[in-house]
C-alpha positions in Angstrom: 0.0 0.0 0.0 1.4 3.7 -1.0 2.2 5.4 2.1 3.1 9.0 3.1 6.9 8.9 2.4 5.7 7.6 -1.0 3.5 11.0 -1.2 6.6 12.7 -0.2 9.2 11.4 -2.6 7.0 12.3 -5.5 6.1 15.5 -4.6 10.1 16.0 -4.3 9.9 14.2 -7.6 7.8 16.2 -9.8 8.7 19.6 -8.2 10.7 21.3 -11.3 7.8 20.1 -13.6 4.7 20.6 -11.9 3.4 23.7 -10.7 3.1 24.2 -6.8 -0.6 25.8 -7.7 -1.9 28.6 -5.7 -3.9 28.5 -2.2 -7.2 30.9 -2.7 -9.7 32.3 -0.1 -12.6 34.2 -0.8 -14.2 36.0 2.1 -17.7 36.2 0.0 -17.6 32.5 -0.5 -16.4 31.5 3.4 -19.9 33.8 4.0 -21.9 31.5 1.7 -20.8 28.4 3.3 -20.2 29.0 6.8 -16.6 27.7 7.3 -13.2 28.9 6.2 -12.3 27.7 3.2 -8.8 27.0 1.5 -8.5 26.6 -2.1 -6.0 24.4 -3.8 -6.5 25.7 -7.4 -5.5 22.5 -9.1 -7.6 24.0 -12.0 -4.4 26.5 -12.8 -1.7 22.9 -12.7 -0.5 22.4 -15.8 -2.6 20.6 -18.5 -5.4 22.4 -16.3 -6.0 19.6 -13.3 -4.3 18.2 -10.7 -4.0 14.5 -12.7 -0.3 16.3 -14.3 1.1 15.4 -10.9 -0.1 12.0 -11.3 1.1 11.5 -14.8 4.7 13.5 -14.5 5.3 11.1 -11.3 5.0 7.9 -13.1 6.9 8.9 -15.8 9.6 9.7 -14.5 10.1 6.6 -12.6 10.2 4.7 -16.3 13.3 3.6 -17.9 14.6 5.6 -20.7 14.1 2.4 -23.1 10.2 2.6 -21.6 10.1 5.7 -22.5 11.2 5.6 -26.1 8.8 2.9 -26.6 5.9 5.2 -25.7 3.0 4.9 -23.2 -1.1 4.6 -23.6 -4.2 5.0 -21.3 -7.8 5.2 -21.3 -9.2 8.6 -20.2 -12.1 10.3 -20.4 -10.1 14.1 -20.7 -8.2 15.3 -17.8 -5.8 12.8 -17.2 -4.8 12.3 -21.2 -4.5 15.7 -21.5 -2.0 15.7 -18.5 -0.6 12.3 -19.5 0.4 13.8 -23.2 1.5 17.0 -21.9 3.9 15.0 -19.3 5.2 13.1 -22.4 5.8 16.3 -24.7 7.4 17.8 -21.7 9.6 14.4 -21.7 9.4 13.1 -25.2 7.6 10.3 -24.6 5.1 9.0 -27.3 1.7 8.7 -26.0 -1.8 7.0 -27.6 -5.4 7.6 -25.4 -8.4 5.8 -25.5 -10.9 8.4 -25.3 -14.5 8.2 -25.6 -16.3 9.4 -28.5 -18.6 11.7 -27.0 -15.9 12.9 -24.6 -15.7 16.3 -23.9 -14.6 18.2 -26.5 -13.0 20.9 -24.8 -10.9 18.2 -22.9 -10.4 16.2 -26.1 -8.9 19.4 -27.8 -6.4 19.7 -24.7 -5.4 15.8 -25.2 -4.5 16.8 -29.1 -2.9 19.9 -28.4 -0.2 18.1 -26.3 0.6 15.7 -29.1 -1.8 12.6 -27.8 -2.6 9.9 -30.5 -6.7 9.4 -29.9 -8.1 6.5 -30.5 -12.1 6.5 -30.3 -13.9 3.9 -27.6 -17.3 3.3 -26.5 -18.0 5.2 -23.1 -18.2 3.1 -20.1 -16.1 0.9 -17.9 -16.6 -2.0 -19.6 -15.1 -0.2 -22.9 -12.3 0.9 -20.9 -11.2 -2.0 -19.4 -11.2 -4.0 -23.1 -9.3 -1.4 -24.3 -6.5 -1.3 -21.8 -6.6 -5.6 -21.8 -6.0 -5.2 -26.0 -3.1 -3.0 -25.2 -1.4 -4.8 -22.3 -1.2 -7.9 -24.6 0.4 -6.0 -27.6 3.2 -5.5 -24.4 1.8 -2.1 -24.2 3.1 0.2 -21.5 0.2 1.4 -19.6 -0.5 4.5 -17.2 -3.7 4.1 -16.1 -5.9 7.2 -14.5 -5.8 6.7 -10.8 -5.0 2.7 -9.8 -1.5 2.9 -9.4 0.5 3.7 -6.6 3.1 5.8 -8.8 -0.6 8.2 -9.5 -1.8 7.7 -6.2 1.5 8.9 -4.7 1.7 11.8 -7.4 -1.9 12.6 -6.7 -1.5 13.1 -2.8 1.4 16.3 -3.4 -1.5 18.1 -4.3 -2.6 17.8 -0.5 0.7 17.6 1.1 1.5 21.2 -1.0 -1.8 22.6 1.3 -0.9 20.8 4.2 2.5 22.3 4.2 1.4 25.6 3.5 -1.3 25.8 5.8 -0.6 22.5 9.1 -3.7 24.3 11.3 -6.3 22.8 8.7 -9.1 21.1 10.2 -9.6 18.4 7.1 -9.3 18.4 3.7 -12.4 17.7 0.8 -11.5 16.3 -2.4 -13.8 14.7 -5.6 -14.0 11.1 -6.3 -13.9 9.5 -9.5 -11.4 5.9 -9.2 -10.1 7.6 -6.0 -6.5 8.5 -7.2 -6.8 11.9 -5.2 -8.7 10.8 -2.4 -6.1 8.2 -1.8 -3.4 10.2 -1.9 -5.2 13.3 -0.2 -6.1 10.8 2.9 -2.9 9.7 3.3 -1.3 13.0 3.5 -4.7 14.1 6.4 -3.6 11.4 8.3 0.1 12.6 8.8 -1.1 15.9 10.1 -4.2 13.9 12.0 -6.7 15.8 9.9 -10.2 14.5 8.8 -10.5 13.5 5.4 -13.5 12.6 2.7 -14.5 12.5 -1.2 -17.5 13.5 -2.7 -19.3 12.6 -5.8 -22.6 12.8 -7.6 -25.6 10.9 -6.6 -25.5 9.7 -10.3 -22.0 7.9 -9.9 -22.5 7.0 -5.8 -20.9 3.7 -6.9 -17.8 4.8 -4.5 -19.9 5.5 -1.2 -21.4 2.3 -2.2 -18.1 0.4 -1.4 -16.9 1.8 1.0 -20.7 0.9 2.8 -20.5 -2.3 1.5 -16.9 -3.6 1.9 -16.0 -4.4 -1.7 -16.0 -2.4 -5.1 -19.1 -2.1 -6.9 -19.3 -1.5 -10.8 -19.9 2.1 -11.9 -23.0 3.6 -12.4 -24.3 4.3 -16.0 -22.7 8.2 -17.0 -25.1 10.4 -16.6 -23.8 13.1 -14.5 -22.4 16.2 -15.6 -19.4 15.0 -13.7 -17.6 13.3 -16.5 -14.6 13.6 -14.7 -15.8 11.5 -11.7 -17.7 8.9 -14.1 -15.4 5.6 -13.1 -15.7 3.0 -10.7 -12.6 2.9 -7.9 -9.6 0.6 -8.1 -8.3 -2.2 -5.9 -5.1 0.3 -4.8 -7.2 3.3 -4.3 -10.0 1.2 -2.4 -7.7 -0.5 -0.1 -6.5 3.1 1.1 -10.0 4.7 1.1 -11.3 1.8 2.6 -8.8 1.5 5.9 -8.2 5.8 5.9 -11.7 7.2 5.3 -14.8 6.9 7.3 -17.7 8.6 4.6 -18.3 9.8 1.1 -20.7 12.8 0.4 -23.1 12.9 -2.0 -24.5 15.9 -4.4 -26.8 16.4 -7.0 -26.0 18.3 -10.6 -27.7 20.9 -9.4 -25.7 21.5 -6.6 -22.8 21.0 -8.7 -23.8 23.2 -11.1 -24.5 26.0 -8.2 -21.1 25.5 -6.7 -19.4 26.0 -10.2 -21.7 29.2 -10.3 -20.7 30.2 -7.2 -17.5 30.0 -7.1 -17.4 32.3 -10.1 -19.2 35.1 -8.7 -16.9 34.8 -5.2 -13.7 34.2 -6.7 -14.2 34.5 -11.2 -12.7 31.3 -11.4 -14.9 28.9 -13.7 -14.2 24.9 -12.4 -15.9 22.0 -13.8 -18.4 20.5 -12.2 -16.8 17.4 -11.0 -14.5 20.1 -9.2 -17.5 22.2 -7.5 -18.8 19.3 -6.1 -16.6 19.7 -3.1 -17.8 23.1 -2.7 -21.3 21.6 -3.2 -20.3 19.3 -0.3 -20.0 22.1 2.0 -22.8 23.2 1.0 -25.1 20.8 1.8 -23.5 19.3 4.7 -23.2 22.3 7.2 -23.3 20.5 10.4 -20.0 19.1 9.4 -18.5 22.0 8.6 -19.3 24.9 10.1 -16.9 27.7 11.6 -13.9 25.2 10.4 -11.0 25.6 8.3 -11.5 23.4 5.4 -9.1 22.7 3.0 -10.8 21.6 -0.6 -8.7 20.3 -3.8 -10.3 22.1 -7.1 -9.0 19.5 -9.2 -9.7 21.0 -12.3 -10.7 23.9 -14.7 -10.8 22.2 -18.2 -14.5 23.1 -19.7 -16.2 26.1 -21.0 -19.2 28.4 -19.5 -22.7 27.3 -21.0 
């Protein structure tokens, strides 16, 4: 199981690649919520979310002979997009299975970092054939979020707001396969800080099993969430399952209110799967209230409807 000192090595790691990303507060927006609130603006990492750190760490643990053979992944935008721009930045060639009705803001930032798409069905089921085509062609794979190189590269995100800012009372990050939530919860623990995910009612397939012991499938994708639209894996559910008591759940259209929000207090425009921790504190202010909360914005790739 990744650890903290595995957190720490990579955030040591990726430092002259990735940015260390800003830590916002908004006294408007601690008003609307009730708590203090501490921003980790992984919407302004490179490649626009906080899955570059992920990517960049893995990476640079391959060999240079892995490397010139090239890597591939499924995705269904943010990490491709940080996975090819981690590869330009290393000159690494790089192919993405990507969805076809994938968003095409975050399919434009996969392609404009040099990634070779090629067009899957969406779903998990999808996913996982392509990835077992590819791993016996001897593929090199970097999946999203179940591996403990991501996990580990994930969690700097947290350790960076940890570090920055030790009083924090906990820290609130989305859940999609549970690459930052793992890392974020290890990271919490060291500085004996609560910790918990949230995701859409749509996609509660992660609250699910961590209620019911095991991993349940994913949910059919229909949130606006896309980025949170994946079932967790058997690295980052071993952590989430020991390290974190609950997951919260929102609706769209608190997500979609957060996003809005968050604009108005701060004019920063997130995606939704990233205002659903905002959401989160939202809805859940008995949990909350009057503390200092520390929340990852994990990302800022869409466009204002």
């Amino acid at each position: 199981m990744v650890d903290f000192k595995q957190v720490s090595a990579a955030a040591d790691r990726i430092a002259a690649r990735a940015l260390r990303t800003p830590v916002k507060q908004s006294q408007a927006l601690n008003s609307a919520l009730g708590c203090q609130v501490y921003l980790k603006c992984e919407n302004e990492q490179k490649s626009g979310a906080f899955k570059f750190r992920g990517a960049c760490n893995a990476l640079l643990q391959l060999s240079p002979e892995q490397r010139a053979k090239g890597v591939v992944t499924v995705s269904s935008g943010n990490h491709g997009a940080a996975l090819a721009a981690a590869c330009q930045m290393l000159g690494v060639p790089v192919t993405v299975g990507v969805a076809h009705n994938a968003s095409p803001v975050k399919r434009s930032n996969m392609l404009r970092y040099g990634a070779n798409i090629i067009a899957i069905e969406p779903g998990m089921e999808a996913r996982e054939a392509f990835i077992a085509e590819q791993l016996a062609q001897n593929a090199i794979v970097i999946p999203p979020y179940d591996h403990p190189d991501i996990i580990a590269g994930q969690g700097s995100a947290a350790l960076e707001l940890f570090e920055e800012y030790p009083h924090l009372w906990g820290v609130v990050t989305p859940l999609g396969g549970g690459g930052l939530l793992s890392g974020s919860c290890l990271v919490a623990e060291h500085y004996d800080a609560f910790c918990c995910g949230v995701e859409p009612e749509l996609a509660a397939d992660g609250k699910q099993s961590l209620e019911k012991g095991e991993i349940q499938p994913a949910m059919p994708p229909q949130s606006i969430c896309d980025g949170l639209l994946t079932s967790l894996g058997k690295h980052t559910f071993a952590i989430i399952k020991e390290k974190v008591t609950d997951i919260l759940l929102v609706n769209d259209a608190e997500a979609k209110a957060a996003q809005e929000l968050v604009e108005e207090t701060t004019g920063m425009w997130i995606e939704p799967s990233s205002a659903t921790v905002i959401a989160a504190l939202k809805r859940y202010p008995d949990i909350f209230k009057e503390k200092h909360v520390g929340v990852i914005l994990s990302g800022g790739n869409c466009v204002k409807s």
